[in-house]
MINUGU-368183 format. One line per 5 residues: their letters; for each residue z, x, y of N, C-alpha, C. Coordinates in steps of 0.001 Angstrom, whole numbers, plus 500000, padded with zeros to 6 digits. Layout:
// residues N
A	Z,X,Y,Z,X,Y,Z,X,Y | ... .
***
This chain:
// residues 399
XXXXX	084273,463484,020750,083811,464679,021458,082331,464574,021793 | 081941,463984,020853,080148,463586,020577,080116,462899,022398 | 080791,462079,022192,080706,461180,023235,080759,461222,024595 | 082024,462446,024753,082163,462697,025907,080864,463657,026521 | 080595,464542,025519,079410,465687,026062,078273,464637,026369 .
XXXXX	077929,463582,025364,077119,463014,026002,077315,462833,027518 | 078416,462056,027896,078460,461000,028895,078399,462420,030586 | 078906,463657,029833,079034,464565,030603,077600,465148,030662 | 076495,465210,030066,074729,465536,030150,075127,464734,030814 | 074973,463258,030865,074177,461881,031818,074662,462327,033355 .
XXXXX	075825,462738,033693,076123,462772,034543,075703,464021,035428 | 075541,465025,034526,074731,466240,035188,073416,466281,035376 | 073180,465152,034606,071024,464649,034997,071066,463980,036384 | 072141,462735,036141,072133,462123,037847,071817,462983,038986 | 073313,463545,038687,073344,464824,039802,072208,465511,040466 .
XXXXX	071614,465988,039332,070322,466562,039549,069693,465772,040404 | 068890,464360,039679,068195,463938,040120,068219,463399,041698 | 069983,463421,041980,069616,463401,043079,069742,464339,044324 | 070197,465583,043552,069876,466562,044435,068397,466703,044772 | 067697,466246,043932,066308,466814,044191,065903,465822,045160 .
XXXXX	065963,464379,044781,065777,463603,046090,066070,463371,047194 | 067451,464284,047288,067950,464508,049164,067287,465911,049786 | 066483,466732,048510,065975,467890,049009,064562,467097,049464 | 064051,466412,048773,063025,465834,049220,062955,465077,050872 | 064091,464265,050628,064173,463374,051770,064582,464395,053225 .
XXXXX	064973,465662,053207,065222,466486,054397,063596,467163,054300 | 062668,467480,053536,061102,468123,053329,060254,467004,054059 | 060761,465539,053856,060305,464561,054075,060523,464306,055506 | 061418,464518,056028,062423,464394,057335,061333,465482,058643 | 061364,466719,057748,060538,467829,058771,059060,467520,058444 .
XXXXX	058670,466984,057544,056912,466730,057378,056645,465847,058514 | 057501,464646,058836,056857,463489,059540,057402,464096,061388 | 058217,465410,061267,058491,465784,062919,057261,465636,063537 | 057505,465198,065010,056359,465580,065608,056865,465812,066976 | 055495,466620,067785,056384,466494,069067,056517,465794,070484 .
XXXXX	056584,465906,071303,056572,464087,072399,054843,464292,072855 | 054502,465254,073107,053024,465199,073135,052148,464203,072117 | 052339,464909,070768,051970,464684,069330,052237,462883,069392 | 053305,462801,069635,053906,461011,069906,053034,460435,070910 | 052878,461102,071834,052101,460547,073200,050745,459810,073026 .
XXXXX	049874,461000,072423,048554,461051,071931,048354,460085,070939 | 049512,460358,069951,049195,459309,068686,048985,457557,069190 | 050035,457415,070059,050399,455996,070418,049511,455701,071145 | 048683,456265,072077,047370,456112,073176,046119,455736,072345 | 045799,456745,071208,044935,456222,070662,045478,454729,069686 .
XXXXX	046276,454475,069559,046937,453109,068412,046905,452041,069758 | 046647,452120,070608,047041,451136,071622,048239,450674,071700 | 048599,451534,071673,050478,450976,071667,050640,450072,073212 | 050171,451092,073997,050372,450505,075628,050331,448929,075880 | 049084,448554,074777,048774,446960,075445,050016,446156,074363 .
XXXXX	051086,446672,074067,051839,445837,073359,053400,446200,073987 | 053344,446968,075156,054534,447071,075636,055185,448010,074921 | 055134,449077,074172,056162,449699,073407,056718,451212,074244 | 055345,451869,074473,054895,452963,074856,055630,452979,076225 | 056575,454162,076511,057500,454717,077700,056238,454812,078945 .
XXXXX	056898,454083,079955,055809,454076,080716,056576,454036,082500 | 056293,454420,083618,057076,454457,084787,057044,453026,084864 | 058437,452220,085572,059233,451313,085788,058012,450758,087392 | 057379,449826,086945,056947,449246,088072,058041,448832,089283 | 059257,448356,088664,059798,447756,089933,060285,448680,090513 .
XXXXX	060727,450008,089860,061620,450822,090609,060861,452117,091062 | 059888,452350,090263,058734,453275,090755,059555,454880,090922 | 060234,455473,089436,060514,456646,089484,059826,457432,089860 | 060458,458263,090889,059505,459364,091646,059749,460593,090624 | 059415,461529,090801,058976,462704,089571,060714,463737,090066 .
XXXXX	061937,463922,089081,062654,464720,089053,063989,463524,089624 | 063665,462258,088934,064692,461092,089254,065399,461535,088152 | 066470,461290,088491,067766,461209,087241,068856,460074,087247 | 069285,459248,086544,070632,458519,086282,071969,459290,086773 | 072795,458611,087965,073884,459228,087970,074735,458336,087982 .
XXXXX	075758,458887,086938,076811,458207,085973,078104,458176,086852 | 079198,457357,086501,080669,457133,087530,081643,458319,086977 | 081338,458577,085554,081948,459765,084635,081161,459601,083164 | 081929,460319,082196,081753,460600,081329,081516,459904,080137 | 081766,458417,080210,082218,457580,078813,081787,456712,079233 .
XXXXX	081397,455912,077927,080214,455090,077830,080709,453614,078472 | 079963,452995,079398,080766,451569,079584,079518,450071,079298 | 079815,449381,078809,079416,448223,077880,079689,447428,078246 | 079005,446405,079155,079262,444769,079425,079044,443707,078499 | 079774,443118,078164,079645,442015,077206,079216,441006,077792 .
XXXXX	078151,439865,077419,077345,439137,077329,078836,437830,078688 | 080366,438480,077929,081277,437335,079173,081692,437955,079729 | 081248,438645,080493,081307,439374,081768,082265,440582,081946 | 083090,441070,080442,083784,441622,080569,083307,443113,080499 | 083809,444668,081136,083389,445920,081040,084503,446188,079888 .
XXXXX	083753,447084,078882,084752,447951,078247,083991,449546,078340 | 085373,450817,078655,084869,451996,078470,085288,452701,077212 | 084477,453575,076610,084473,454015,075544,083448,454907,075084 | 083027,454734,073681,082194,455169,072911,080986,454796,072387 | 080321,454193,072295,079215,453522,071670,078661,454373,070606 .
XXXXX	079206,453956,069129,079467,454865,068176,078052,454886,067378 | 077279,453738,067600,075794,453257,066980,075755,451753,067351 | 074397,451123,067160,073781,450009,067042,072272,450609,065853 | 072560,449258,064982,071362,449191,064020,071860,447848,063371 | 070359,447219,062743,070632,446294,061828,070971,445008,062986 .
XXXXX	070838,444880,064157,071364,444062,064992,073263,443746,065302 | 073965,445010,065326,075020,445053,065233,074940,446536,065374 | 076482,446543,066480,076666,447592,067077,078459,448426,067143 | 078983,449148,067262,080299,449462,066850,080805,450373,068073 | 081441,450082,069079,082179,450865,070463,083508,451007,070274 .
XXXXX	084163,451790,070448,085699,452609,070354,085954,452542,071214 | 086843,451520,072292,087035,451646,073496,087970,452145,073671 | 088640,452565,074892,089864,453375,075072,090829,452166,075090 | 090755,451074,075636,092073,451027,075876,091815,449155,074725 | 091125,449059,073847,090948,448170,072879,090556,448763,071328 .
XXXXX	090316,448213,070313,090472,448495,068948,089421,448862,068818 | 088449,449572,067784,086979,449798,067481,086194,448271,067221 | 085074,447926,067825,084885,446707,068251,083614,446916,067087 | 083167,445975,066588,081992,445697,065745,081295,444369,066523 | 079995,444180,066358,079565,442518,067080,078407,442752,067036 .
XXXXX	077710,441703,067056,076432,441248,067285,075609,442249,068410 | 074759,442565,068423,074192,443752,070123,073527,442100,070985 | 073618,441084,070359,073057,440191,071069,074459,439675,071850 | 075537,440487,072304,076959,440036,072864,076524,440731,074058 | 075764,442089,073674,075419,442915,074790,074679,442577,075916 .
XXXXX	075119,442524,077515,074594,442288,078236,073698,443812,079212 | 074635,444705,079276,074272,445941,079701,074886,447327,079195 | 074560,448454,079139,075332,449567,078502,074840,450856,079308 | 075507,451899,079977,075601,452653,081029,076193,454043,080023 | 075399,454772,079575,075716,455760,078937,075269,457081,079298 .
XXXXX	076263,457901,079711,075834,459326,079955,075962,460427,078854 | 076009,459782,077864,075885,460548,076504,074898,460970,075671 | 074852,461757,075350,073299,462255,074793,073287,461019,073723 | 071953,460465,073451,071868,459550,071910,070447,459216,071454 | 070373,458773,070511,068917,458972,070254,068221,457223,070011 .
XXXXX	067384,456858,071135,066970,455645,070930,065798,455220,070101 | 065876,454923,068892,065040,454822,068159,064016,453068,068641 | 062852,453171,068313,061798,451525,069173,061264,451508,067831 | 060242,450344,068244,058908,449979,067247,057951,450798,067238 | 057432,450675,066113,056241,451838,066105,056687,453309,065749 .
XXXXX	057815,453219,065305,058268,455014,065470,058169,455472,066456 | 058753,455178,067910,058861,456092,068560,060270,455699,068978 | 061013,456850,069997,062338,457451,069962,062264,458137,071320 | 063172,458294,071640,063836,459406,073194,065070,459577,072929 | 065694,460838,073132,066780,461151,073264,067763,461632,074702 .
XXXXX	068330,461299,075054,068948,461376,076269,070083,460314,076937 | 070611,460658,077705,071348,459361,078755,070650,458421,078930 | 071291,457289,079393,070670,456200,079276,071139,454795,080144 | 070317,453933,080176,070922,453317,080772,070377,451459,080439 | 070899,450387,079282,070368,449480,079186,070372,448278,080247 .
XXXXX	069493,447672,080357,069564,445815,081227,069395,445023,080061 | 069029,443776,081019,068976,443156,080111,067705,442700,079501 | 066794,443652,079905,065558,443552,079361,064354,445138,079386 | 065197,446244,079751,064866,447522,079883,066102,448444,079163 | 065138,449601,078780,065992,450688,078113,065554,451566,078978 .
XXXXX	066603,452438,079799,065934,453342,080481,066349,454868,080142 | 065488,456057,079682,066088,456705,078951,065504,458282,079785 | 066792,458928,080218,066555,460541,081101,066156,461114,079962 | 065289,461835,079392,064929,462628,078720,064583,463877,079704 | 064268,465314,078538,064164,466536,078902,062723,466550,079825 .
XXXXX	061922,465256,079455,060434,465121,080229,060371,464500,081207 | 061598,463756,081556,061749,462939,082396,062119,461507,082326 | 062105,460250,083341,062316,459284,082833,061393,458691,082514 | 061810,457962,081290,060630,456766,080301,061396,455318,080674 | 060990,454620,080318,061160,452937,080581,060711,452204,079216 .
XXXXX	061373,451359,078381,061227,450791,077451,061273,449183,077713 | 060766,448232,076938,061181,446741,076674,062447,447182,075797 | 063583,446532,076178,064669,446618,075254,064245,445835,074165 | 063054,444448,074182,063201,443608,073144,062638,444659,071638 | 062207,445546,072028,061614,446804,071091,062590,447606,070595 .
XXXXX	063912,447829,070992,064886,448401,070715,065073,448397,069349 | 065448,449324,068455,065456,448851,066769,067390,449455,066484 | 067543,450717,067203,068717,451071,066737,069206,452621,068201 | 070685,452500,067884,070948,453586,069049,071680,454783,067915 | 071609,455975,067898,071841,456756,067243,072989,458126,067618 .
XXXXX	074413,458341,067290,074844,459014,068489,074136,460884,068285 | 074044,460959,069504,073829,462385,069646,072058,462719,069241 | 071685,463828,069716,070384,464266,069103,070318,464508,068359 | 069512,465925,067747,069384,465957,066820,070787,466527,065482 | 071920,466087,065677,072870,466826,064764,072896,466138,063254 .
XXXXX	073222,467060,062516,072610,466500,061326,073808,465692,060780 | 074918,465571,061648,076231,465225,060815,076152,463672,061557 | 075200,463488,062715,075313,462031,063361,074432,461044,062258 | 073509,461317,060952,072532,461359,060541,073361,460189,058997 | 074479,460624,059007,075405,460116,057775,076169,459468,057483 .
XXXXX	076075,458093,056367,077573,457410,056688,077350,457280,054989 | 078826,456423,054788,079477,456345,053153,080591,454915,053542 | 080533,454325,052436,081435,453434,051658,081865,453788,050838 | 083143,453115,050067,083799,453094,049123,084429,452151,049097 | 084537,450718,047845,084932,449930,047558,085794,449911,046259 .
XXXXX	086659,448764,045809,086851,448545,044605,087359,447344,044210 | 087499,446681,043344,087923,445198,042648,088965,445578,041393 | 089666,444369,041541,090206,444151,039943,090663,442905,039733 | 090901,442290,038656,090984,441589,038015,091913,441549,036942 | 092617,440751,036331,093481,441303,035102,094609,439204,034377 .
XXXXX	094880,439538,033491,095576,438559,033280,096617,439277,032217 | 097685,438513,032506,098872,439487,031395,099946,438096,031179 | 099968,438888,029475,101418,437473,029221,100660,437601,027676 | 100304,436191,027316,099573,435926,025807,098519,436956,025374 | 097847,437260,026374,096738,438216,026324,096520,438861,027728 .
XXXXX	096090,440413,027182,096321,440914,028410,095177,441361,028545 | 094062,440939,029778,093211,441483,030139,092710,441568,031264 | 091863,443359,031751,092100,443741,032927,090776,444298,032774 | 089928,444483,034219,088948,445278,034368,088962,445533,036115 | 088487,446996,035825,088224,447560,037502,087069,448165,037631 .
XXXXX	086694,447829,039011,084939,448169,039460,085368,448778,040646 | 084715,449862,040338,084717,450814,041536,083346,451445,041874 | 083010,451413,043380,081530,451090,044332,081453,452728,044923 | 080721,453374,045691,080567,454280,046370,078725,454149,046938 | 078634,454761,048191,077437,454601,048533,077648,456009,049913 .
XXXXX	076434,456517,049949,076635,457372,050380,074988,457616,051128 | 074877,457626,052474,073087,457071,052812,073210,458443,054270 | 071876,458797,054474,071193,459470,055354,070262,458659,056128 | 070370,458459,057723,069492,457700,058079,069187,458362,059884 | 067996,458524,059474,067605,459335,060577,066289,458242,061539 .
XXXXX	065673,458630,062950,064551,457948,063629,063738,457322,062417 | 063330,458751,061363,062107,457758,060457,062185,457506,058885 | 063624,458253,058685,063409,458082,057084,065246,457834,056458 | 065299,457301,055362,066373,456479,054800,066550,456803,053813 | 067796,457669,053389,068037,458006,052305,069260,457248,051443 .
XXXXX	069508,456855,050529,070629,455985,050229,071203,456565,048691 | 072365,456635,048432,072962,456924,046812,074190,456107,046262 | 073727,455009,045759,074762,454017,045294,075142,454442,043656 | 076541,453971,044003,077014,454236,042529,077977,453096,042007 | 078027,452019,040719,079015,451004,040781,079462,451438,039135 .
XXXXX	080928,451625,039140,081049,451169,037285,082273,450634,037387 | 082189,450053,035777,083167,448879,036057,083701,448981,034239 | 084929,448797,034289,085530,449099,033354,086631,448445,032843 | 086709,447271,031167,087556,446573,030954,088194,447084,030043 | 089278,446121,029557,089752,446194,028254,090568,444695,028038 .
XXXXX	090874,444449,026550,091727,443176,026135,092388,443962,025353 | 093990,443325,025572,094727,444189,024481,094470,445383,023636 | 094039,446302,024797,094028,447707,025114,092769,447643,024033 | 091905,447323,023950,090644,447314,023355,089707,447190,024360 | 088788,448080,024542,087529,448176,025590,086570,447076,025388 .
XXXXX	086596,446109,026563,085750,445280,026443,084340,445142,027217 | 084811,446104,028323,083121,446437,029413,083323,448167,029522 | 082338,448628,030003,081852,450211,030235,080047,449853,030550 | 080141,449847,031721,078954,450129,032623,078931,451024,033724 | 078050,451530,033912,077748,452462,035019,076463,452490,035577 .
XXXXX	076087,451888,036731,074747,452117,037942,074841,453210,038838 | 073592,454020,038775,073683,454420,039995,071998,454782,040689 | 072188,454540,041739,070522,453992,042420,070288,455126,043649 | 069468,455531,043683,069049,456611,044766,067574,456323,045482 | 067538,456523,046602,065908,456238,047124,065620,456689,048641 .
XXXXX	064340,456939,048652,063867,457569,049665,062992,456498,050680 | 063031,456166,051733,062666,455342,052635,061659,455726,054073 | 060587,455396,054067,060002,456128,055167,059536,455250,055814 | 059527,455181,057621,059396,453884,058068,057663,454271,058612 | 056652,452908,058441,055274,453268,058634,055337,452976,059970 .
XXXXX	055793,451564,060127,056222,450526,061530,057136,450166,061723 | 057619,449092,062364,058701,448214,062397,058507,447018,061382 | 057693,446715,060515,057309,445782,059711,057547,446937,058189 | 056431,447471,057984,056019,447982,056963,056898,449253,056452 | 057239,450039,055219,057882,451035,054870,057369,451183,053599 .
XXXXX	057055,452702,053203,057337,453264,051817,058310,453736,051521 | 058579,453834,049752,059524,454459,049445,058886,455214,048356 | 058681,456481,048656,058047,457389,047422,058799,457882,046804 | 059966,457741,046529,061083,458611,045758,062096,457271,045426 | 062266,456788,044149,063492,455822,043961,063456,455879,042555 .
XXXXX	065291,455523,042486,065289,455662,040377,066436,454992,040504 | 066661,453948,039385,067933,453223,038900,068212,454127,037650 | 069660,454500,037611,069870,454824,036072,071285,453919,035936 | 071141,453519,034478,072281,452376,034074,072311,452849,032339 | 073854,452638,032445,074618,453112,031134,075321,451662,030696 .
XXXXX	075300,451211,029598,076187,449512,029273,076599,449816,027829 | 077366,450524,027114,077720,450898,026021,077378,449378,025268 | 078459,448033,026104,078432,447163,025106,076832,445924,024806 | 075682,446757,026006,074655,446323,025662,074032,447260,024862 | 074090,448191,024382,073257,449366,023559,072396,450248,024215 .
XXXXX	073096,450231,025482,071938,451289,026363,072692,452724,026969 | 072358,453438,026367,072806,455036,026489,072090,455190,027696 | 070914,455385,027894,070650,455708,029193,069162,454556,029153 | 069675,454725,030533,067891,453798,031165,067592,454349,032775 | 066704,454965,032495,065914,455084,033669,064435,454929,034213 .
XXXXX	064542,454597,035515,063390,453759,036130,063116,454338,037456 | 061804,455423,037195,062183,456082,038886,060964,455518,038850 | 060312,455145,040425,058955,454114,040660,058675,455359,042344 | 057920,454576,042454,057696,454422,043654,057091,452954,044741 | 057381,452776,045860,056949,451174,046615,056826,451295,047050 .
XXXXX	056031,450283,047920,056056,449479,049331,056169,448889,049810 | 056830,448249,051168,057923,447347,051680,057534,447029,052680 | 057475,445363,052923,057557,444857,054092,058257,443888,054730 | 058956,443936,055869,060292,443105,056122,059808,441388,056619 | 059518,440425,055627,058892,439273,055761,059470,438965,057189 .
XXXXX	061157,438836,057218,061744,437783,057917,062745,438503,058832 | 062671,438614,060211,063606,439743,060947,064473,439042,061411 | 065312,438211,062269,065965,437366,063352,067505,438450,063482 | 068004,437606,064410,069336,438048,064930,070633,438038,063614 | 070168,436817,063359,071017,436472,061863,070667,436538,060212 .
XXXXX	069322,436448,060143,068227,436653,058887,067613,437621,058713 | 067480,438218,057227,066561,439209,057145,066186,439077,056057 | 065080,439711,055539,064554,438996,054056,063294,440627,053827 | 063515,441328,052867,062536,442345,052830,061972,442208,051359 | 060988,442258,050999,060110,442519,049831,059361,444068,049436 .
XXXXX	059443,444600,048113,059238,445395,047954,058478,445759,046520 | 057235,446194,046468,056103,445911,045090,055873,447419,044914 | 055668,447973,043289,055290,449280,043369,055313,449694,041832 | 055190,450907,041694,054495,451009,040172,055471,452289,039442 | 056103,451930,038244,057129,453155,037703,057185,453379,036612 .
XXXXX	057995,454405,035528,057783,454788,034402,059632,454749,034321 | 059785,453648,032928,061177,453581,031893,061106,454730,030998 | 062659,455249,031099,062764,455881,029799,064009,454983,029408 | 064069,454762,027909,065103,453886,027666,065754,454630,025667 | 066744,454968,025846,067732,455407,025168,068707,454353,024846 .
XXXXX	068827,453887,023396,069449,452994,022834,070651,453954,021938 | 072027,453252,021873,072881,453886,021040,072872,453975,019687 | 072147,452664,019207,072264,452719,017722,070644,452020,017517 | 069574,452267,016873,069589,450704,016258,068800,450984,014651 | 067924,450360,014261,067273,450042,012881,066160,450743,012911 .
XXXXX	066021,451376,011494,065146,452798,011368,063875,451961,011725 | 063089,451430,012001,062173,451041,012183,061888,450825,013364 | 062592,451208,014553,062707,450869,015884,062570,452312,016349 | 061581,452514,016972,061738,453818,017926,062680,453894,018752 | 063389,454711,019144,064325,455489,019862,064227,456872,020554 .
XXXXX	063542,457634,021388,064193,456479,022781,062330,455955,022913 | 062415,454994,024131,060724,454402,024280,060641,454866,025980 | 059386,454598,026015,058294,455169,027049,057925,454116,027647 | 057790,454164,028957,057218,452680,028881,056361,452616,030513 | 056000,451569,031130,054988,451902,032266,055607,450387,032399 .
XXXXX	056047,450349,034314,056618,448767,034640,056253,448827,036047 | 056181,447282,036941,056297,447021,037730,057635,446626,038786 | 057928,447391,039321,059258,447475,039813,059073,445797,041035 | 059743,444923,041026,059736,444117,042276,061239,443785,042862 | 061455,444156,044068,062756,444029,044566,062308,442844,045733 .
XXXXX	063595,442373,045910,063955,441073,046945,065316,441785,047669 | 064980,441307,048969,066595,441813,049867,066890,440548,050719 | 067824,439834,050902,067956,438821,052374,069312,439330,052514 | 069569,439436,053457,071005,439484,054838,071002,438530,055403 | 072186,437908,055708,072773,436654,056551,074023,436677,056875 .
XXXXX	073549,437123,058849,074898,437334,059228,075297,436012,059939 | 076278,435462,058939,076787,433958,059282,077575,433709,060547 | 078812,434955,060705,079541,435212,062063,079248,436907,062575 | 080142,437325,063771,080107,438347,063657,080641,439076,062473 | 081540,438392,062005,082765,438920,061011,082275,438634,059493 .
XXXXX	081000,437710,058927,080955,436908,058086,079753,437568,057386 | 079210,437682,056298,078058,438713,056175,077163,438193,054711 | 076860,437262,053971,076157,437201,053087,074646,437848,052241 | 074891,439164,051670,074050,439820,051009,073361,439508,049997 | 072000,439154,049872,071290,439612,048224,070709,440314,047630 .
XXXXX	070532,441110,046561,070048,441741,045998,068854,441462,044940 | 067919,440928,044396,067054,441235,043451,066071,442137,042929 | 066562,442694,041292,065915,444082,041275,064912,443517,040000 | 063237,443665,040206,062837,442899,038201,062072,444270,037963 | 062036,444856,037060,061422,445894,036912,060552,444918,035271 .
XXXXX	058943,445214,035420,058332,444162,034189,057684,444914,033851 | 058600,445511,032619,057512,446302,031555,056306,445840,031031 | 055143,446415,031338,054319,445768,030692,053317,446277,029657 | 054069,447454,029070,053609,448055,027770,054428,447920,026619 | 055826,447398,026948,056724,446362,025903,057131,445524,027191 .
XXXXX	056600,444381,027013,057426,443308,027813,058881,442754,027133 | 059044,443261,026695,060216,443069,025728,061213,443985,026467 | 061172,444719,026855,062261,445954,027903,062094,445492,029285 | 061804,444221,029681,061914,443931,031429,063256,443526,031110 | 063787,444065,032511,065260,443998,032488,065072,443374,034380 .
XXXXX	066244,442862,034756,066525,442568,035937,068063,442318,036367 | 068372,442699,037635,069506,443204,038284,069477,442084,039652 | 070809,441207,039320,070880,440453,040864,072167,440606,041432 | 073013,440426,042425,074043,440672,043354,074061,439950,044395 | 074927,439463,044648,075394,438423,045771,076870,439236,046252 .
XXXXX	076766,439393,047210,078015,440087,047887,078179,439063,049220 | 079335,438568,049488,080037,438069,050222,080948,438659,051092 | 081191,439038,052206,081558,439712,052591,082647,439356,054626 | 083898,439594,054305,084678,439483,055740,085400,440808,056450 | 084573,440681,057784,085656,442068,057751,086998,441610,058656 .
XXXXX	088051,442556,058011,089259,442473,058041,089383,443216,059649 | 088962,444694,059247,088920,445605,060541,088061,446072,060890 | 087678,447212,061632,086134,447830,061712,085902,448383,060716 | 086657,448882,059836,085938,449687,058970,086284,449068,057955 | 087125,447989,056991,088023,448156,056322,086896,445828,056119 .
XXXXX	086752,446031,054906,085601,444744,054563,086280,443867,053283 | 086849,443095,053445,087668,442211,052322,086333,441286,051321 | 085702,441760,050332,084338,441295,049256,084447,440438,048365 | 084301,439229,048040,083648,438759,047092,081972,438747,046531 | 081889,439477,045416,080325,439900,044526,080191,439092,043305 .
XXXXX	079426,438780,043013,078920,437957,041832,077887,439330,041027 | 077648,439828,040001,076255,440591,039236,075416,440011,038263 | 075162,440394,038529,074082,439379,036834,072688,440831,036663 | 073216,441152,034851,072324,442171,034272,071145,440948,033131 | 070440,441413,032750,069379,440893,031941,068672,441651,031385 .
XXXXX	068431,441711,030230,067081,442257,029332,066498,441218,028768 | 065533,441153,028884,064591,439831,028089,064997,440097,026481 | 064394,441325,026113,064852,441354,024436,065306,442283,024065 | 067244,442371,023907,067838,443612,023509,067455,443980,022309 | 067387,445394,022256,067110,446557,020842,068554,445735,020055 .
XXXXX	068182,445798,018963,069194,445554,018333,069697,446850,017692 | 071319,446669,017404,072011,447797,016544,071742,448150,015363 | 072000,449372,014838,072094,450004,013559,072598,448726,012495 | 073412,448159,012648,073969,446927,011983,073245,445797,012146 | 072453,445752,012941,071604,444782,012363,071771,443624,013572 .
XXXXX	073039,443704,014530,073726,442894,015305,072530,442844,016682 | 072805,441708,017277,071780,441821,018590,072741,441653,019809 | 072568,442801,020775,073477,442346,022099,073114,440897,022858 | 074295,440437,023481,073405,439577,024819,072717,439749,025451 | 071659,438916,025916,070124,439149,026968,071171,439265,028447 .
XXXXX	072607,438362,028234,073074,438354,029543,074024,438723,030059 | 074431,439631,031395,075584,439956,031204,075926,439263,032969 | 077281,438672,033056,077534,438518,034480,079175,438988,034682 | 079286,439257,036059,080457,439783,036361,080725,439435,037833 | 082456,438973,037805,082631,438599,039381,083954,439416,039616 .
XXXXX	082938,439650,040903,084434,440992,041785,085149,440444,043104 | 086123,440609,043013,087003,440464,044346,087754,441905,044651 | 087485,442357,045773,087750,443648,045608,087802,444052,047591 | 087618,445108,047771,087837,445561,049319,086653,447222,049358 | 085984,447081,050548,085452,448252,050748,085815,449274,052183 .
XXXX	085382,449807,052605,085658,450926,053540,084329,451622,054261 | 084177,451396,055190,082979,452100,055059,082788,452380,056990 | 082165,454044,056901,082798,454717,058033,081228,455307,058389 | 081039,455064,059934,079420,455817,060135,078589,454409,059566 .
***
């Protein structure tokens, strides 16, 4: 009973904590509004102009004042890079990959580098470099974004293009979620089984990134519990540039019964800059400064319980999109205590990844947990420094 109320607090602290950080990240959302004036001014004095970013009238075509785009109808049509038209939807582009619902073909996922032109009379929100954005119809080449706004028409370098967003400002275009899961099992002489189940759940708007991952994973051998872990990671993302980002709001909390950790948490704050961008590569780094609380289940009267602690959070990210279909992820998380260096712990992940359908992602994951020096138990026993785990499993993931 002890146990469960515990595990039922931990879960009503999460909660919390991250209600408070999606209240933040919408406070955060209206602090950085501004308005196309406010945008105008800002970018004039930054010299945006001499770098091509800044919406500016179309030399070759020389929009006269009260020009508008007129469309064949209603739905979006998309030339592919081999000459083919499809009509439809153009549901988003970000991340260099884009997702169209055509009418009379399957929901299409691909590279935006397939894209040759896109003819949209749909409201959407074009997010560039530098933080700036237009919302309106539109119309891409192959080297211009041309976008009807309420001010009129603007003219972009498409090579500035960062992401297409559907609709203005609605807050429901703003949201997407996964859900994955794995298992594993062997039966006969000995029977053993474990299941990991994923959820992620992110807000991503023109300037700021909200994300809420959750993974636990759960064994047993001849009905004896052999794993019980639980992650779950929340964070706030604010873009400075197209290079640079803070994140003033982020916390890992992790539960590992069979490492001795009741609770651990690590909320920091960072800053991020995306080393390595390409069509197929991405590589982001992220340095910043946080406070552990760390809750052990058992250990030896001479050991404080729970500890305090002050760490350096350092994360690693690379993406490698091998095909359209083919997707290789990494993760590195080191958080380095350095008021017990003895509590640096670190978190790595390799996710492998094919998709089956548009939405629907067939995974192979590798994990690897670490503590440099586990608390030891009441008994005197010391956990492993190491823990690894491999998943084969399937995710879902919609928006």
């Amino acid at each position: 009973m002890a146990e469960t109320t515990g595990s039922l607090r931990l879960v009503a602290l999460v909660v919390l904590v991250i209600a408070t950080i999606l209240s933040q990240a919408s406070a955060l959302h209206a602090q950085v509004g501004e308005t196309e004036a406010d945008r105008t001014e800002a970018l004039e004095q930054a010299g945006v102009e001499a770098e091509g970013i800044r919406a500016q009238p179309d030399p070759e075509t020389g929009f006269p004042t009260g020009y508008w785009i007129e469309f064949g109808d209603g739905k979006d049509w998309l030339r592919l890079t081999s000459g083919e038209w499809l009509r439809g939807n153009l549901n988003w582009m970000r991340d260099g990959d884009f997702e169209f619902d055509g009418d009379k073909t399957n929901l299409i996922r691909k590279g935006w580098s397939n894209v040759d032109q896109l003819h949209s009379p749909k409201i959407k929100t074009y997010v560039f470099k530098r933080r700036v954005y237009a919302t309106g119809r539109a119309m891409i080449t192959k080297d211009k974004v041309i976008v009807e706004t309420d001010e009129g028409m603007r003219t972009f370098p498409r090579s500035a293009l960062l992401s297409i967003l559907q609709g203005g400002t609605r807050e429901r275009d703003w949201w997407a979620f996964e859900v994955g899961a794995g298992f594993t099992g062997a039966f006969g002489n000995s029977n053993q089984s474990s299941l990991t189940a994923k959820f992620g759940l992110g807000r991503h708007d023109q300037r700021t990134s909200t994300v809420f991952l959750y993974e636990g994973t759960f064994g047993a051998a001849n009905r004896e519990p052999t794993v019980s872990r639980h992650l779950g990671q929340v964070g706030v993302m604010l873009f400075v540039s197209d290079r640079f980002y803070v994140v003033p709001a982020a916390a890992d909390f992790f539960n590992d019964r069979f490492a001795n950790i009741k609770f651990r948490a690590t909320p920091a704050g960072l800053g991020g800059i995306q080393i390595f961008d390409t069509e197929r590569v991405e590589w982001d780094f992220e340095l910043g400064l946080g406070y552990q609380f760390l809750r052990v289940i058992s250990t030896l009267p001479n050991v404080p319980n729970p500890q305090s602690d002050g760490f350096v959070p350092v994360r690693l990210y690379w993406e490698f999109d091998i095909t359209d279909d083919i997707e290789l992820d990494l993760r590195w998380h080191s958080n380095i205590v350095f008021t017990t260096i003895g509590n640096t712990n670190h978190i790595g992940e390799a996710v492998f990844s094919v998709e089956v359908t548009d939405i629907l992602n067939f995974n192979t994951e590798f994990d690897f947990f670490r503590t440099e020096q586990p608390i030891p138990r009441a008994d005197g026993s010391l956990p492993e420094s190491n823990d690894f785990q491999l998943v084969v499993g399937f995710s879902i993931k919609v928006g």
